[in-house]
C-alpha positions in Angstrom: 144.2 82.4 -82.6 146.0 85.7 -81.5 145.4 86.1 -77.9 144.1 89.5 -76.6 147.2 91.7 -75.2 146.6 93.0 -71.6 146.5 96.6 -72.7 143.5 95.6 -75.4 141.7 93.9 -72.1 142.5 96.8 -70.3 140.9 98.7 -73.2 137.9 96.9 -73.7 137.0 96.8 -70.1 137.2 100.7 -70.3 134.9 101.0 -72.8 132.7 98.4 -71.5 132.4 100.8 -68.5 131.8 103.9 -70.2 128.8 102.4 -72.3 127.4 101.1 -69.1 128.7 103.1 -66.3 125.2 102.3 -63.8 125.9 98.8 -64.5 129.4 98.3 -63.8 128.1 100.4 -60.5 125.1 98.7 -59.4 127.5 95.6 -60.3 129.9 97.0 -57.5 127.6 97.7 -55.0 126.6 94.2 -54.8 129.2 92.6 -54.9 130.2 94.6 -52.1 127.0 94.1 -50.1 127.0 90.5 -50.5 130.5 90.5 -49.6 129.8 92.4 -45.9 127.2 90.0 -45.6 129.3 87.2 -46.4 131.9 88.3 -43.9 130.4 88.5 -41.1 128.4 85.6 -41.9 124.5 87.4 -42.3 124.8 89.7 -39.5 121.9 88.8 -37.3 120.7 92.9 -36.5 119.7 95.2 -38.9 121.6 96.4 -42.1 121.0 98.3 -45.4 123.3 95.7 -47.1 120.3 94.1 -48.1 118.9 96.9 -49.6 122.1 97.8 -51.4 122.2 94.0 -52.8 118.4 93.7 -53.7 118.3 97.2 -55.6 121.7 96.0 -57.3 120.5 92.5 -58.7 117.3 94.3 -60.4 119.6 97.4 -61.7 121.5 95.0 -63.6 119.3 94.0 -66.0 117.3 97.3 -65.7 120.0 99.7 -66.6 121.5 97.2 -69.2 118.3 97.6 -70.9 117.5 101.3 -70.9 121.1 101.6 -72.5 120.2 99.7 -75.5 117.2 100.8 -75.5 118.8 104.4 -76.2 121.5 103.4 -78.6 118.7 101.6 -81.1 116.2 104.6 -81.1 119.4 107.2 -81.0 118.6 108.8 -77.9 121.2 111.7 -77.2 123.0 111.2 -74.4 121.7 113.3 -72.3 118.5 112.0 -72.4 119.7 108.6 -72.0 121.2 109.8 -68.3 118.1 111.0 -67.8 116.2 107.9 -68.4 119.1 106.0 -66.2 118.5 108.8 -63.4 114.8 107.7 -63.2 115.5 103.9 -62.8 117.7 105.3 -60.1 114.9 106.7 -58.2 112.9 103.5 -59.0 116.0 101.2 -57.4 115.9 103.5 -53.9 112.0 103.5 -53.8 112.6 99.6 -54.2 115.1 98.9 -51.3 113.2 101.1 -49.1 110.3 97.7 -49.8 113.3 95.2 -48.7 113.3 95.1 -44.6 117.1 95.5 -43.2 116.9 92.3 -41.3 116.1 89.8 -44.6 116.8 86.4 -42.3 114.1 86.9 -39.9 111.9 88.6 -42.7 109.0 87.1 -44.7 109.9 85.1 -47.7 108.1 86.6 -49.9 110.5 89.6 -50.3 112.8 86.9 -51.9 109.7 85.5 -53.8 108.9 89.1 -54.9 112.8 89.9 -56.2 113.2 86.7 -58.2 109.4 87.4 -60.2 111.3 91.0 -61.2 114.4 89.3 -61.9 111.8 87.9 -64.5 110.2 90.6 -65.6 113.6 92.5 -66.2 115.4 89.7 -68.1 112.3 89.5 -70.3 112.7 93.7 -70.7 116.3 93.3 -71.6 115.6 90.5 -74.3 112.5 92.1 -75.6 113.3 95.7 -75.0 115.2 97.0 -78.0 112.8 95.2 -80.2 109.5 96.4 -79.1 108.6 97.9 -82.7 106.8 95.6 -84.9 109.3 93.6 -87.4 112.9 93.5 -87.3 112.1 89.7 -86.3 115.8 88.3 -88.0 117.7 90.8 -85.6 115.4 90.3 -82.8 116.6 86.6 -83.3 120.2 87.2 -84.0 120.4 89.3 -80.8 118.8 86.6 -78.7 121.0 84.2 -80.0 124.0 86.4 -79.1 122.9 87.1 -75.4 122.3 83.3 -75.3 125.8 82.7 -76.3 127.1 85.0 -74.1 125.6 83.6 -71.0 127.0 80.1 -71.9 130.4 81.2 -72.6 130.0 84.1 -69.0 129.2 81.0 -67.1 131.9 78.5 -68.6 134.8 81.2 -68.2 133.7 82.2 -64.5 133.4 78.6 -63.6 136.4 77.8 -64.4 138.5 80.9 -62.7 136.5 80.1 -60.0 137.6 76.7 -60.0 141.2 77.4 -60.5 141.5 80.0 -57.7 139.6 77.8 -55.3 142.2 75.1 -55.8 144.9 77.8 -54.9 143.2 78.9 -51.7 143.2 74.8 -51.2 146.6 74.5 -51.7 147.7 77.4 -49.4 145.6 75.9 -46.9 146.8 72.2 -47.0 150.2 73.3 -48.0 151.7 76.0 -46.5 148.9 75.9 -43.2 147.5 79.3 -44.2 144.1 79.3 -42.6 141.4 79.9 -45.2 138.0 79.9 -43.4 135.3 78.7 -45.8 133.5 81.5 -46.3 136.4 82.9 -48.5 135.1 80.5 -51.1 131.9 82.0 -51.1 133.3 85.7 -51.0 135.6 84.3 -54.3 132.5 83.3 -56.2 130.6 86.0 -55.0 133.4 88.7 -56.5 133.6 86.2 -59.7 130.1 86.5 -60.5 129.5 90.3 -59.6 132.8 91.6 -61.2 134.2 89.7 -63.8 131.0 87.4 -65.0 128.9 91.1 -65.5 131.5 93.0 -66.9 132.2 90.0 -69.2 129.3 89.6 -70.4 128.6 93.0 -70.6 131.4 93.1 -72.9 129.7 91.3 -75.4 126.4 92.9 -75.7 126.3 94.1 -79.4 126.6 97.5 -80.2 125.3 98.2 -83.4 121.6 96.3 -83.0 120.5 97.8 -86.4 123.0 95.7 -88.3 122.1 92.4 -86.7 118.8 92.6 -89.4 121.3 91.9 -91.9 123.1 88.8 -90.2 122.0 85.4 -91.7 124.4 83.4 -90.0 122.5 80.1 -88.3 125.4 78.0 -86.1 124.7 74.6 -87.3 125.1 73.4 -83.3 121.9 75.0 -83.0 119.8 73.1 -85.4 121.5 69.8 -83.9 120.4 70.2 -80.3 117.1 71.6 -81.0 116.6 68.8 -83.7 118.1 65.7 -81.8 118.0 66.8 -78.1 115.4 69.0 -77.7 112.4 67.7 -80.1 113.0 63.7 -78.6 112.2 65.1 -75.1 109.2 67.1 -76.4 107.7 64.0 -77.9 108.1 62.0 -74.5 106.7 64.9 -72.8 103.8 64.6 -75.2 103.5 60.8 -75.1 103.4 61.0 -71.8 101.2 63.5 -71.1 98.3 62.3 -73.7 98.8 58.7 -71.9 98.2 60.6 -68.9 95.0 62.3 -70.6 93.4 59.1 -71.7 93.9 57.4 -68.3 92.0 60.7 -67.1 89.2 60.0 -69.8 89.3 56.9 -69.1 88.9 57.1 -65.2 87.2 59.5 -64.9 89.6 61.2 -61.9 90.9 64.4 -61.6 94.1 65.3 -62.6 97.0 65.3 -60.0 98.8 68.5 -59.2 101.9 66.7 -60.4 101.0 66.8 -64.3 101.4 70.9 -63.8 104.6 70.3 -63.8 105.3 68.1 -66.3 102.7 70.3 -69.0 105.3 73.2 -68.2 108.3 70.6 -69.0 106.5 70.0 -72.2 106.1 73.2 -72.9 109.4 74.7 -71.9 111.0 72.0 -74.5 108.6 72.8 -76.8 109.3 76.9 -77.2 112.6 76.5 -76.7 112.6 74.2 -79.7 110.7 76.4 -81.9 112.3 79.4 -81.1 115.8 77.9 -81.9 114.8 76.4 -85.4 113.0 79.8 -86.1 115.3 81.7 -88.7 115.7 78.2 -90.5 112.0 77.3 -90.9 111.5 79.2 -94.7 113.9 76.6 -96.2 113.0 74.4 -98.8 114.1 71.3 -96.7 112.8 72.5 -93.3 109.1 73.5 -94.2 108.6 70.7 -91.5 109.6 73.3 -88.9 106.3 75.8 -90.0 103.9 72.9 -89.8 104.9 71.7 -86.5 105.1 74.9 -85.0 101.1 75.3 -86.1 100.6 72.4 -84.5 102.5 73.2 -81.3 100.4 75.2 -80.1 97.2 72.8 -81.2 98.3 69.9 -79.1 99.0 72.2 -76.0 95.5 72.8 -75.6 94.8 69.8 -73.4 97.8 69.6 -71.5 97.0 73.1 -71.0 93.5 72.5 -69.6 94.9 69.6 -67.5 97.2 72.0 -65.9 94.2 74.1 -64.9 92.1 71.3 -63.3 95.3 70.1 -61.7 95.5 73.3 -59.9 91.9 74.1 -59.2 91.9 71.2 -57.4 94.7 72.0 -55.2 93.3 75.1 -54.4 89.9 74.1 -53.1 91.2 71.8 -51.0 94.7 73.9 -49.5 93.6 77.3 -50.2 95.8 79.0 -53.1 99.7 79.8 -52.6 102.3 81.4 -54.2 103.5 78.5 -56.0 99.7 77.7 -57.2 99.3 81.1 -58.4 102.2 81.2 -60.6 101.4 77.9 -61.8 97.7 79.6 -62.6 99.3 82.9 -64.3 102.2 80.4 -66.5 98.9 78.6 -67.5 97.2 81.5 -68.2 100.3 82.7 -70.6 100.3 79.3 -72.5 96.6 79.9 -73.6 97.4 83.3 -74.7 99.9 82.0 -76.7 98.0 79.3 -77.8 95.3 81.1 -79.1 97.3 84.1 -80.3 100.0 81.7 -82.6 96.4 79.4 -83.7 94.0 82.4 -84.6 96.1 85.4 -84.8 96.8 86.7 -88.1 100.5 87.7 -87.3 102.6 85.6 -85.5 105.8 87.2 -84.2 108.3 85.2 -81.5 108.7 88.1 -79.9 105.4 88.1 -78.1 106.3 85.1 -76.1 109.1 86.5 -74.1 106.8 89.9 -73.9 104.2 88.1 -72.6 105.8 86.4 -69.3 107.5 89.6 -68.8 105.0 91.6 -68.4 102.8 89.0 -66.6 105.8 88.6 -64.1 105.9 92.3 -63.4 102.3 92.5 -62.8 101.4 89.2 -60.4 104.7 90.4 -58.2 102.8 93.5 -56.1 99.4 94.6 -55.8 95.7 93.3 -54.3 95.6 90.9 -57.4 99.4 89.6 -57.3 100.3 86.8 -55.8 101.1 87.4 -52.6 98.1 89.2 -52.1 95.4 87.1 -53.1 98.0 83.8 -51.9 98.1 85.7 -48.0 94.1 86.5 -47.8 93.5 82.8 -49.0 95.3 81.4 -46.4 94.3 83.4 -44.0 90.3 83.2 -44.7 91.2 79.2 -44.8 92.2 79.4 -41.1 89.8 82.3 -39.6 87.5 79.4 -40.9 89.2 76.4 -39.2 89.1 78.2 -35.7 86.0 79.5 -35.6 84.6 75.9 -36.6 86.5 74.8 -33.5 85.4 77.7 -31.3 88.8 79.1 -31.3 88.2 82.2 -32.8 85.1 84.0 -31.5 84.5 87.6 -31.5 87.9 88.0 -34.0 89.9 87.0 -30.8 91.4 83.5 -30.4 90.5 81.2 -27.0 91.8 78.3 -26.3 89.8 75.5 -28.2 87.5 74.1 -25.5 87.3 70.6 -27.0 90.1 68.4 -28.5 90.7 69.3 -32.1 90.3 66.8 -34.6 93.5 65.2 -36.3 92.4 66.8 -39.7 91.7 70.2 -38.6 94.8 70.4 -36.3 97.6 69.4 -39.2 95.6 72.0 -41.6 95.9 74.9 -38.4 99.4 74.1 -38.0 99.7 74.1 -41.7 98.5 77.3 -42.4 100.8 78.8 -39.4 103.4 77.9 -40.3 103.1 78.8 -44.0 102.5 82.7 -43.0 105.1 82.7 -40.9 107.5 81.4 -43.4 106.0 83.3 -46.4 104.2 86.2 -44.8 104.4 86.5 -41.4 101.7 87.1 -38.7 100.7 90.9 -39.7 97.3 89.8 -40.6 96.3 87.5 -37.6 97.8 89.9 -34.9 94.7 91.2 -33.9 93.3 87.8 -33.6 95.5 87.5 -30.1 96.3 89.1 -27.0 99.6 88.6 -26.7 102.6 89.2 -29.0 103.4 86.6 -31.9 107.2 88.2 -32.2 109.6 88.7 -30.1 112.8 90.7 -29.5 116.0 88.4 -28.8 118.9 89.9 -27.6 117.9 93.2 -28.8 119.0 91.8 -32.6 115.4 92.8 -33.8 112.0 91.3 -33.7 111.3 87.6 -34.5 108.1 85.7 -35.2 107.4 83.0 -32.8 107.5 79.3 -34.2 104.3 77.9 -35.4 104.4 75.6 -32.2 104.2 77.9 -29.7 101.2 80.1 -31.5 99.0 76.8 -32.4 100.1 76.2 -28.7 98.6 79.5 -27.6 95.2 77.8 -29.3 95.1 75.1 -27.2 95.5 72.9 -30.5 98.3 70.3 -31.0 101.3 71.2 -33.7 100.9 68.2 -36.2 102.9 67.9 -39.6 101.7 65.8 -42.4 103.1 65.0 -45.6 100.4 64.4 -47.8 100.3 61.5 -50.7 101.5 64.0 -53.1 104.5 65.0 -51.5 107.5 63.6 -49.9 106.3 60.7 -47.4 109.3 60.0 -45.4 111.7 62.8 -44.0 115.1 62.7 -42.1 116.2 65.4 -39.6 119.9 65.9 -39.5 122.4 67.4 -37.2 125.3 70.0 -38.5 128.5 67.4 -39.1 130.6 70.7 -38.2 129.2 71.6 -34.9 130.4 70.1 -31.7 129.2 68.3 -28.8 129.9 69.0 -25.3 132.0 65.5 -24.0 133.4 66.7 -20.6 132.5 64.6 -17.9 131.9 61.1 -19.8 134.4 58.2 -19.8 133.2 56.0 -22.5 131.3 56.7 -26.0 129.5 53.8 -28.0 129.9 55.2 -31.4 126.7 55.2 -34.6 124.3 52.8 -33.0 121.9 52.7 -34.8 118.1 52.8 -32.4 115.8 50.7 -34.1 112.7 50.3 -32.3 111.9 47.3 -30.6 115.6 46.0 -31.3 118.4 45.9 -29.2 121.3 48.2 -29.3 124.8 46.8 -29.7 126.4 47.0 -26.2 129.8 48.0 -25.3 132.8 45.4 -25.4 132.9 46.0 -21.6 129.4 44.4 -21.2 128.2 47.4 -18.6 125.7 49.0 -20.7 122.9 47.5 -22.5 120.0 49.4 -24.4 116.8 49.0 -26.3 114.1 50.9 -27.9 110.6 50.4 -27.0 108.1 49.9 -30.6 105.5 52.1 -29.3 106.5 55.1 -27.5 110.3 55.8 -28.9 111.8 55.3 -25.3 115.5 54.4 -24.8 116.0 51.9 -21.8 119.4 52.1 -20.7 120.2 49.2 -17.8 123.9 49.1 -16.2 125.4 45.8 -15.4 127.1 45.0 -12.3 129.0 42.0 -12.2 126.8 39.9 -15.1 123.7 41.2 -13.5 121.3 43.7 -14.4 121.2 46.4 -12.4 119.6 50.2 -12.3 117.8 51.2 -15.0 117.4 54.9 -17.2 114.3 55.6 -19.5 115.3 58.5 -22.2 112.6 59.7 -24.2 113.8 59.9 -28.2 110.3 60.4 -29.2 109.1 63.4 -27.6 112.2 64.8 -28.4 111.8 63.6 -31.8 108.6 65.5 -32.6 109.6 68.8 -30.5 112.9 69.1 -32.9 110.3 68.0 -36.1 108.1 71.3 -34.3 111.4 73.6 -35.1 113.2 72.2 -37.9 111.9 70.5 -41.1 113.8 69.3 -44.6 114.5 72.8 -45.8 117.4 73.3 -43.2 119.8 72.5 -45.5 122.6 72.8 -42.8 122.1 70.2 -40.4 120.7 71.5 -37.0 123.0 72.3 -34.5 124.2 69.2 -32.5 123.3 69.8 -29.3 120.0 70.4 -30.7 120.1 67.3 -30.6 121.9 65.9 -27.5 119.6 64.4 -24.7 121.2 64.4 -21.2 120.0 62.2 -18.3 121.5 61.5 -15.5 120.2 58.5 -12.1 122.3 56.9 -9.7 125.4 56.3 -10.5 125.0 56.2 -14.6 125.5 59.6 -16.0 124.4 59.3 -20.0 124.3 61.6 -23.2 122.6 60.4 -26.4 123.9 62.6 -29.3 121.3 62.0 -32.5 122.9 62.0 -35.6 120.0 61.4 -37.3 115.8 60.9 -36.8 113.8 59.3 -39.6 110.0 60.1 -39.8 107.6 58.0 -41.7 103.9 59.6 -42.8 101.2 57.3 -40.5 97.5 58.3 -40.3 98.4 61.9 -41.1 101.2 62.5 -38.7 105.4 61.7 -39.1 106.2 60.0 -36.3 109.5 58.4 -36.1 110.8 54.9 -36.8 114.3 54.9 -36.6 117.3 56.8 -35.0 121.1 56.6 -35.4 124.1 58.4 -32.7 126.4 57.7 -30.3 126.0 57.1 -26.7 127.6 59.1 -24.2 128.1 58.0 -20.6 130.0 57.4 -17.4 129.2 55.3 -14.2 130.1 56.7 -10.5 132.5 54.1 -9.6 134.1 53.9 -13.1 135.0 57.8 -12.8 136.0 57.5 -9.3 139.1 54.3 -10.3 140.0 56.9 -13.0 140.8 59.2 -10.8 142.7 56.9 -8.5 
């Protein structure tokens, strides 16, 4: 195979860039963005960079879309600037939504950006093929974006790859410093440059011939027929097995069987969709008959789905995540009934479908934020006033104890808005401030602690039986602890409690951990005999860290986080946590088990070191 000469690249890039000029420059913008942000390592005050970045990602697909949108109904070109001039205005209306300090913003900005992501990929598949027929080229053309975002991902994964192991090898070799973040800013300019303009590259130009194409890869028909089908039918045995021990029981489905229906499903489309242009021959007339009764067998699943989420919602209240799981089942029983009873049956509806759905649950009273926010909301505005927390729409300190139950669904619910939505709409429930400013880098929302706090009602976490029931808090490998002043260091002991810890070869320290409260007795020895003694509370520092971080810090939490300092007599002593263990009992995490290293120093040892 002749290898492309650097002046055809050279070539092909130009035209690439004259066909899709607004790409290549939304494509540049964010990479730039993202590399400002990247550099100076998310820059804790306000910036338009996310602006920039967010427009960007959605002009991607957007303008890619228009363009071939003009070229197969032969706009002129002014017209198709035009067009491209509009979706301009629609980008900058849209950043002005994204706030300029993202990391302290709600979530579901993020939320809101991947639904359009979506919506726009669906556009771009769909777009150019909205008229009726044309089904073979709508096909071939799906196949061929398909292909190119396989062969986009293996080409930029591996120059990413190679040039990372350069940057290693300066760095190990030659002791040029390369701070990590280069790797990032690498990947970053490998998947907005090169991966885009690749791709881009690929995108056919003449959609009118692709009606003509009969070419099927025979790769194709192998994983949908032997990779993809086999997993539909364990989906499928697995979800009827499911169904009968429902019939059979008589209990309501568990939320976890959402999940799985969309596996099924997924596999099941996919697999259709692939063996589509194939299914008219004579020795695959197997493929029309099961794709009839696709759709026939999804009905139940597809009702189990529903129940499964219904139920979850009268007892938590609905959420995002709930409400995309409502609209995906919603799509699968228009599809259903559309592919059973309809009278024509054209593939391209399916992708149509979720677009537009995505496009319309992302914004609006009736989206999912919405409806997922006022939920919530009424769920808690409920809880307090029960308690006599709220009364008159202002918030009191609860006069009595709140129960257990009541107090892990309050501190639920807080700290869901202020992950998701913040505290807009329960502001005028207080008299004080739920954000603050620190060190003038912009306003903040307080944690969840220190509002349910402000109620008077404990901050509990639960993990119900349905989620995760054991979680481990970490601290950041890469962030130091403060040693000055200690002479001796028993390294990873592990805290078990109500089991010794291993003592020092010297013999002058010996520890334990009480089973009930989570305290840490230190006692120093003195000549074989026991003498003062230190008490260090691990478990009320235990749940005030579980209070600020949970499992989604993905980076560890910063050491001396998670450093306890104590100090009597002559013993000085620092406990550095590596690592707390919580274990779901009655409703709460509490934890069972701790591992660090102990940091200390006794009076007269420090005194004959410095004699």
């Amino acid at each position: 195979m002749k290898l492309p000469s650097f002046r055809q690249v050279i070539r092909e890039a130009g035209r690439t860039l004259v066909r899709f000029p607004f790409v290549i420059a939304c494509a540049t913008l964010g990479t730039a963005a993202v590399l400002i942000l990247v550099d100076y390592e998310w820059p804790p005050g306000p910036t338009i960079c996310f602006r920039i970045l967010f427009g960007a990602i959605l002009g991607v697909p957007l303008f890619t879309s228009v363009v071939l949108a003009a070229e197969r109904r032969d706009w002129t070109k002014g017209a198709s600037i035009a067009a491209q001039f509009i979706v301009v205005l629609l980008l900058v209306g849209y950043g002005f939504t994204v706030p300029l300090e993202l990391s302290n913003a709600p979530l579901y900005h993020v939320q809101r950006l991947v639904m359009l992501i979506v919506a726009l990929c669906g556009l771009l598949v769909v777009g150019p093929y909205l008229q009726r027929g044309h089904l073979n080229g709508f096909w071939q053309y799906g196949k061929g974006l398909f292909f190119r975002v396989l062969i986009t991902g293996l080409y930029s994964g591996t120059l990413f790859a190679g040039l990372a192991i350069a940057l290693a090898a300066l760095d190990n070799l030659f002791g040029i410093n390369v701070p990590g973040k280069r790797y990032a800013e690498l990947w970053f300019l490998i998947v907005g440059m090169f991966a885009i303009w690749f791709f881009l590259a690929g995108v056919p130009e003449n959609l009118d011939k692709l009606d003509e194409v009969a070419d099927y890869p025979k790769g194709l028909k192998i994983f949908a027929q032997h990779i993809l089908l086999p997993l539909m039918f364990v989906y499928l045995a697995i979800l009827y097995a499911y169904l009968g021990k429902v019939v059979i029981q008589w209990n309501w489905p568990q939320g976890w069987v959402s999940k799985l229906t969309l596996c099924f499903a997924s596999a099941g489309i996919a697999t259709l969709l692939l063996l589509h242009p194939i299914r008219e021959r004579t020795e695959n007339m197997w493929i029309k008959a099961a794709s009839r009764w696709f759709w026939v067998i999804m009905v139940p699943p597809i009702v189990m789905l529903f129940l499964a989420i219904t139920r979850r919602v009268s007892e938590y209240g609905m959420t995002e995540g709930r409400y995309v799981g409502y609209a995906l089942g919603i799509w699968l029983a228009a599809m259903a009934i559309y592919f059973i009873v309809g009278r024509t049956k054209s593939i391209k509806v399916i992708p149509a479908a979720l677009a537009v759905e995505a496009l319309l649950i992302s914004f609006g009273p009736w989206g999912a934020f919405q409806v997922s926010e006022r939920s919530q909301v009424n769920r808690l505005q409920a809880l307090l006033a029960k308690n006599e927390i709220l009364v008159g729409a202002k918030v009191h300190e609860a006069p009595d104890p709140v129960d257990t139950r009541d107090a892990i669904e309050i501190s639920s619910i807080i700290r869901y808005l202020r992950e998701v939505h913040g505290y807009d709409r329960i502001q005028g429930w207080f008299a004080e401030l739920l954000t603050y400013d620190s060190s003038g880098s912009g306003r903040r929302l307080r944690d969840p602690a220190d509002v349910t706090r402000i109620m008077g009602v404990e901050y509990l976490r639960e993990i119900g039986l349905d989620r995760r029931m054991f979680l481990e808090l970490v601290a950041d490998p890469l962030s130091g602890v403060d040693v000055r002043g200690y002479q001796r260091m028993l390294i990873g002991r592990h805290f078990n409690p109500g089991k010794p810890i291993p003592a020092d070869s010297s013999g002058e320290l010996r520890c334990h951990v009480d089973s009930g409260s989570n305290v840490m007795t230190v006692i120093v020895n003195s000549g074989g005999t026991p003498g003062a003694s230190l008490e260090i509370p691990l478990g009320p520092v235990a749940d005030t860290l579980l209070s600020h971080y949970d499992e989604s810090h993905g980076g560890g939490i910063p050491a001396e986080k998670m450093a306890i300092v104590a100090e009597k007599g002559r013993l000085k002593i620092k406990v550095c946590l590596r690592s707390i263990q919580y274990r779901n009992r009655e409703g709460r995490l509490r934890p069972f088990a701790f591992n660090g290293d102990i940091l200390y120093s006794l009076a007269d040892s420090v005194a004959a070191d410095r004699n």
